[in-house]
VMD Tcl script that draws the C-alpha trace (Angstrom):
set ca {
  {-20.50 1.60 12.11}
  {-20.47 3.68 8.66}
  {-17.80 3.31 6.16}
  {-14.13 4.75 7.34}
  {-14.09 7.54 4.67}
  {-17.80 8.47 5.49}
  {-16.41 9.11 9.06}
  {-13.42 10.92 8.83}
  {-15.49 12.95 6.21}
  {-18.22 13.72 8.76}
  {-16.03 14.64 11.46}
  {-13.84 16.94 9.60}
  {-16.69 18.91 8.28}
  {-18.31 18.90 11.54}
  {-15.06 20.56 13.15}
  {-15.82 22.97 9.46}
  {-11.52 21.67 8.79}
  {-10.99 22.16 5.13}
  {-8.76 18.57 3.84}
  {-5.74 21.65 2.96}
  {-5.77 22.05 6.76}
  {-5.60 18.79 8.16}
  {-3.24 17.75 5.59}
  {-0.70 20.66 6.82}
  {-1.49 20.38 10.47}
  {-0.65 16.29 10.21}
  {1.92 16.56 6.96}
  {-0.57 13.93 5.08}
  {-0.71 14.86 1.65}
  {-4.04 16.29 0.93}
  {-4.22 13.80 -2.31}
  {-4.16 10.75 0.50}
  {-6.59 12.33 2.78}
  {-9.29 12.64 -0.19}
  {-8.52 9.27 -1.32}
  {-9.09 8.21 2.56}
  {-12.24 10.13 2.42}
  {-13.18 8.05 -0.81}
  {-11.83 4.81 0.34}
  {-9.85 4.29 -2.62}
  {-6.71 3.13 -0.83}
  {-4.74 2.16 -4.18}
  {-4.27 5.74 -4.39}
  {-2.14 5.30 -1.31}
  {1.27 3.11 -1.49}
  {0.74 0.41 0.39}
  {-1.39 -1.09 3.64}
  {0.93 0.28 6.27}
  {0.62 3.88 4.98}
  {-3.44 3.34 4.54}
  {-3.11 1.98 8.12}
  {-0.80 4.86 9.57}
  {-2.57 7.63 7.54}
  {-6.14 6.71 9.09}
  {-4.69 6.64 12.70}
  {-3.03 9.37 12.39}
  {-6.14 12.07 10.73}
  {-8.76 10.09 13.14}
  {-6.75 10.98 16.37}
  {-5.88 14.57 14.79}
  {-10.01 14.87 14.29}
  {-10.51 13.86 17.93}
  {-11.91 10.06 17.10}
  {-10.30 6.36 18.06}
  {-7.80 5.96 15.37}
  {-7.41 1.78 16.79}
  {-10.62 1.31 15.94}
  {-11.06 2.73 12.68}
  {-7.64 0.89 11.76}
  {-9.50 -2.45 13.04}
  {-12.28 -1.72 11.31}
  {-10.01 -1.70 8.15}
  {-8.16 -4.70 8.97}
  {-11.94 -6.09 9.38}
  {-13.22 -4.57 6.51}
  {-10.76 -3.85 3.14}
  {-8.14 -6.55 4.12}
  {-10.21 -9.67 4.73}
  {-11.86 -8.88 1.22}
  {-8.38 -8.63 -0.23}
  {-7.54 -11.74 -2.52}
  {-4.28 -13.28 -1.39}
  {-1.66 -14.12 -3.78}
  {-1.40 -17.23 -5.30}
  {1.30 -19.11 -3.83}
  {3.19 -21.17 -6.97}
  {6.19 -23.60 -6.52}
  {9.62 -22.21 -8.23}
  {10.60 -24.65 -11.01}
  {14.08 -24.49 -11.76}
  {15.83 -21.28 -13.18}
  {16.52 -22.12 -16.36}
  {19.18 -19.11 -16.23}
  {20.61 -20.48 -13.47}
  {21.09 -24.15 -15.37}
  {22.47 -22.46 -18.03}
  {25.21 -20.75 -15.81}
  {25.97 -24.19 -13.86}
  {26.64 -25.56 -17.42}
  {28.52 -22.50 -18.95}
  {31.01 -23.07 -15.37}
  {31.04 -26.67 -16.22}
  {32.52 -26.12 -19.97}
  {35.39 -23.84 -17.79}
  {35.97 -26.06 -16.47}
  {36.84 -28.69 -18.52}
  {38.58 -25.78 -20.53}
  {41.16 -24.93 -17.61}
  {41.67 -28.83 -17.10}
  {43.16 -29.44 -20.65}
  {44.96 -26.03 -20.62}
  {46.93 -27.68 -17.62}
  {47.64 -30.16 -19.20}
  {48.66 -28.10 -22.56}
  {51.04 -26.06 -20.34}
  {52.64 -28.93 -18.34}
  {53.41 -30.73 -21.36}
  {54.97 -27.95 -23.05}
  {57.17 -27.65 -19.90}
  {57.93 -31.11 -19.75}
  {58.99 -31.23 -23.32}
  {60.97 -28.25 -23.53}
  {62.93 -29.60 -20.27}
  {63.56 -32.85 -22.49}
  {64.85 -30.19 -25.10}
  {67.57 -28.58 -22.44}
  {68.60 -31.87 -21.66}
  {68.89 -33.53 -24.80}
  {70.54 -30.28 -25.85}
  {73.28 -30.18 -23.09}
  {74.02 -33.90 -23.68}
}
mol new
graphics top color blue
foreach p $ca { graphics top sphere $p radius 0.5 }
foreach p [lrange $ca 0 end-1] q [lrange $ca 1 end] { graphics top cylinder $p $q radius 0.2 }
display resetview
């Protein structure tokens, strides 16, 4: 089988379809219909588009939009490098936070303690006073 865009290309100007109609007749922007053509899919934002886009102008054109999407799959994907896959190391935002709540903490403790002494003493004050 010939490349994807080489097909779609050959069929359209068989059925002598300009890419202006095909693009209003299946509401494809004519940009990602050339770039289909061209088989420069970064054009087109992302793999599910590239794979809806080609099913969708191959049945319009009269051909087996499955198989050219298979042929894709078979073709542009597998050749695709994958993403490296990295271990996350520890946020060091995220420590940062845990230790910022940690000085709050300790913070709120002693202001307890500030305020319940206060109350304690000026209790000792009332009494003393009314003795």
């Amino acid at each position: 089988m010939s490349s994807i865009g080489r097909v779609l290309q050959q069929e359209r100007e068989q059925q002598g379809r300009t890419l202006k109609e095909v693009s209003d007749a299946v509401n494809i922007k004519e940009a990602y219909l050339d770039a289909l053509e061209k088989e420069n899919f970064d054009v087109i934002p992302g793999a599910v588009f590239v794979k809806g886009f080609i099913r969708t102008y191959a049945e319009y054109l009269g051909l087996d939009g499955a198989e050219l999407v298979t042929a894709y799959k078979k073709d542009v994907v597998a050749r695709k490098p994958k993403p490296e896959v990295r271990p996350v190391a520890e946020n060091p935002e995220r420590a940062g936070r845990e230790e910022r709540q940690k000085e709050r903490n300790r913070q709120s403790k002693w202001q307890g303690i500030t305020i319940l002494s206060g109350i304690i003493l000026f209790l000792l004050l009332i009494i003393w006073l009314l003795l």
